[in-house]
N, C-alpha and C positions, 0 to 999 in steps of 0.2 A: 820768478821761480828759479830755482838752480839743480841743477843735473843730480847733485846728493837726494836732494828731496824725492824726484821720480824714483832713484834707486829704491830708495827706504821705502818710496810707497808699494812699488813692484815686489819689494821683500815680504814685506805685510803678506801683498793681495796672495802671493803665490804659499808664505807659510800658514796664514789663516792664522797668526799667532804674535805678539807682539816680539815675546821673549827670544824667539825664534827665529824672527827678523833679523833683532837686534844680533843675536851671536851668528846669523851670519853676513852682516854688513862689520862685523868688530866695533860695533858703537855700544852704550849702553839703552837700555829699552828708554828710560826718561829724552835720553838725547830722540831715539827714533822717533816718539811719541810729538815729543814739541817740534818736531819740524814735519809732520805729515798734519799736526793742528794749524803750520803755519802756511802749510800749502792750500789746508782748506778752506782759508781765511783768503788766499789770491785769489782762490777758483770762487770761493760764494757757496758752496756747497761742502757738504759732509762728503769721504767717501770711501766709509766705513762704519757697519751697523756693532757696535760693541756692547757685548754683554762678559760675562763672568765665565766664561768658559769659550766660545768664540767670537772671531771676525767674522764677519763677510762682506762684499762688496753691496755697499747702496747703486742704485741704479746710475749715478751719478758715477760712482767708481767704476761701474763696468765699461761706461763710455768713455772713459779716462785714461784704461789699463792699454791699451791696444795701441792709446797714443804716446803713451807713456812711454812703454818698450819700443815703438819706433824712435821715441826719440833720444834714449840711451842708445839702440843700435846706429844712429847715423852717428853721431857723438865718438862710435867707438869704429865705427869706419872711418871717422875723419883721422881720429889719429895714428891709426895702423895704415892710410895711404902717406899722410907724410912720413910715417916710420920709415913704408918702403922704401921713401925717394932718399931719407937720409940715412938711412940704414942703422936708425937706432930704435931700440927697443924700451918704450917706459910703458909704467903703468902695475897694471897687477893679475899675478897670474896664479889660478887656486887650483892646486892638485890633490885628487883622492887617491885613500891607498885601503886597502884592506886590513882589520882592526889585526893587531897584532905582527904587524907587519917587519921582516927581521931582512927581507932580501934588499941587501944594501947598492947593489948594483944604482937603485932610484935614488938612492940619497947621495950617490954621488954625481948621478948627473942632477941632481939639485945642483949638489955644489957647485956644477963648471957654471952651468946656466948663471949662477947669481954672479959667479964671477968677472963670466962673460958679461953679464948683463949688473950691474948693482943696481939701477935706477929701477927695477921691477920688484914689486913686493913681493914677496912669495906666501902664498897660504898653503897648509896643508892641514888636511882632515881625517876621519880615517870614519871606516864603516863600513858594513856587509855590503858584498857586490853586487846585491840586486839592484841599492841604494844608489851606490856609487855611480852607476850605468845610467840609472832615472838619472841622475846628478848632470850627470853630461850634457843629456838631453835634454835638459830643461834651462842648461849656461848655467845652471849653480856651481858649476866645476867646468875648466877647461879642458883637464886630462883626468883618467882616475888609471889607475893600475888594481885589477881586477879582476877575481878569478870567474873563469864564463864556462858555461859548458862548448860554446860555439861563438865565431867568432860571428856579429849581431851587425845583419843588413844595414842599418841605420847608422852606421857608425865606423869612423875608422878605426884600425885594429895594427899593432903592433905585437904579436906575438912573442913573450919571453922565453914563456917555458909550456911543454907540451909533456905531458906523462900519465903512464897509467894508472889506477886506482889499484890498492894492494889492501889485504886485509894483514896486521898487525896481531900478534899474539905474544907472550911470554913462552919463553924454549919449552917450560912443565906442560902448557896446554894442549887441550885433544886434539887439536889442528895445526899443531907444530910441525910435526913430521911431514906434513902434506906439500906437496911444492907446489898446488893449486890447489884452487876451491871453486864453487862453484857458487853463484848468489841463495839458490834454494839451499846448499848445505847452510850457507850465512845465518838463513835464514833462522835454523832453530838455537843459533845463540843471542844474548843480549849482543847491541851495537853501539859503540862506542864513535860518534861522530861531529863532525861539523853541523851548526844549523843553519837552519834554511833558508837561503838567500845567498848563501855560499857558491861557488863554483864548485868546489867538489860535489859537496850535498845535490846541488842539481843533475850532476851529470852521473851521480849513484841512485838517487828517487827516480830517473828517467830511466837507466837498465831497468829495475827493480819494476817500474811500471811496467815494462814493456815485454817482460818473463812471469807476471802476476803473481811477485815477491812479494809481502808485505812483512818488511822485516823490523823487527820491536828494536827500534831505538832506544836504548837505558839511559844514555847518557850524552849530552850535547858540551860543549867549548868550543868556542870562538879561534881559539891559538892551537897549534899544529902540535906543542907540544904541551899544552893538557889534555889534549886525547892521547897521546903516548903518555903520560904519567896514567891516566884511570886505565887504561889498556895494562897496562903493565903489572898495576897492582890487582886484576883480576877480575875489575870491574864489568869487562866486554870485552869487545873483539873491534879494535881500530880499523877503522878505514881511512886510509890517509895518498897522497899521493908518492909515489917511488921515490922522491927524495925526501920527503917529511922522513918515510918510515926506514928512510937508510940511517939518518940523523938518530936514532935509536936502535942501531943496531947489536949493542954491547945489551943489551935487555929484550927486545923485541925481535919473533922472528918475521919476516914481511913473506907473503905468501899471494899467489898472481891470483886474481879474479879472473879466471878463464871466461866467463860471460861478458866483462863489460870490457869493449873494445876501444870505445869513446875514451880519448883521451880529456884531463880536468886539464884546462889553459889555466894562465896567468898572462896577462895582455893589456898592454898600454891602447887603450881606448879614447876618442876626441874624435869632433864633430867637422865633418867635413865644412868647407869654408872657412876654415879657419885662421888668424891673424900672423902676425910674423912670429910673438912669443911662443904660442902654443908651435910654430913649425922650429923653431929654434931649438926647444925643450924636446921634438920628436928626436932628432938632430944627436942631441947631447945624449939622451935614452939609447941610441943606437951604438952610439961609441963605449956607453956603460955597461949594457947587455952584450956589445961586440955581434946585433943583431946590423946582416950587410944590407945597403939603401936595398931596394924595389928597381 
């Protein structure tokens, strides 16, 4: 059997999906497909129950998974201790970033990284932060850049950017003039926001919870600035963080949430333990951000 084959079957067990495996090994599902039939044919056993809408693991796969991921993790310890000793870095390293992502600061310490390093592949993904985070923790992702409400026990944390949450309006609106607001006034207008799983949205649903706001969301987007375009045109009342809503400021006035004191992060996230690439790419993150070592 060969170290691809464990991968793709690990891929499988842990998406419960073929297709799913497949985009995120980069192979096609036929390729995935005939080499976990060809591993089931080494082992003697199925180790996968497949029907029309899921997998799951046969009994046979459950005793199989645990050995499987040990034996990609030595695999991937052997060659991050020779790395160490020779101080080179190969292989492949998968970064997530938050959908719509414009802060270029990561994309250049991509660049030095690849630079620095060509022999490493580089993946990059993109997707809501709650995602991103599970991502980390589960090795699906080495690093993700992430908006949090707090920076999360389990994980290490590079913080970018740190700012407060503002409400967003057109200069004509009734809460224009106001140079604070407060969540319960929010309260009686439509809300124009991020959805959920977001780092803002988290750290806005969590004041809101915690002052017993239940404020009528109208309108959700993904990108910092389609909630300034439906803000704008009347649609609701933006919440965005201090720099989204400066990014608009020739249309939008930004006005302070006097309640919510919690700041919304943006924060390079990665799993303690981790190899030479992933400390390499912290490395290059810091010189990009101009955030100083610890």
């Amino acid at each position: 059997m060969e170290l691809r084959q464990l991968e793709y079957f690990v891929a499988v067990a842990e998406e419960r999906n073929f297709t799913r495996a497949a985009e995120r090994v980069h192979i096609s599902q036929s390729g995935v497909s005939a080499q976990i039939r060809q591993l089931e044919r080494e082992l003697g056993a199925e180790l996968f129950e497949r029907s029309a809408r899921s997998v799951t693991l046969t009994v046979a796969g459950k005793a199989a998974l645990g050995h499987a991921r040990a034996a990609l993790a030595a695999a991937g310890a052997l060659g991050q201790a020779v790395g160490e000793v020779t101080g080179l870095i190969r292989g492949r390293l998968t970064v997530g970033m938050v959908v719509g992502c414009t802060v270029t600061p990561l994309f250049d310490a991509l660049a030095a990284f690849h630079r620095a390093h060509p022999g490493v592949e580089i993946a990059l993904l993109e997707d809501n932060s709650d995602r991103l985070a599970d991502g980390v923790r589960s090795g699906a992702l080495d690093l993700a850049l992430a908006g949090i409400a707090a920076a999360p026990e389990d994980l290490e944390t590079l913080t970018v950017v740190s700012e407060r949450l503002v409400a967003a309006v057109p200069p004509d609106h009734p809460l224009a003039s106001r140079g604070a607001v407060t969540l319960r006034e929010l309260g009686s207008h439509p809300i124009v926001c991020m959805p959920a799983g977001t780092g803002l949205r988290t750290v806005f649903n969590r004041a809101c919870a915690a002052r017993d706001v239940r404020p009528v969301i109208a309108l959700q987007a993904g990108a910092a600035d389609a909630v300034a375009d439906l803000a704008a045109r009347g649609l609701g009342v933006a919440v965005l963080s201090e720099s989204m809503a400066a990014a608009h400021r020739d249309r939008l006035v930004a006005l302070t949430i006097a309640d919510v004191e919690s700041p919304a992060l943006l924060a390079l996230v990665w799993r303690g333990g981790h190899g030479p690439a992933v400390r390499e790419f912290v490395r290059q993150a810091r010189r990009a951000f101009a955030v100083p070592s610890a």
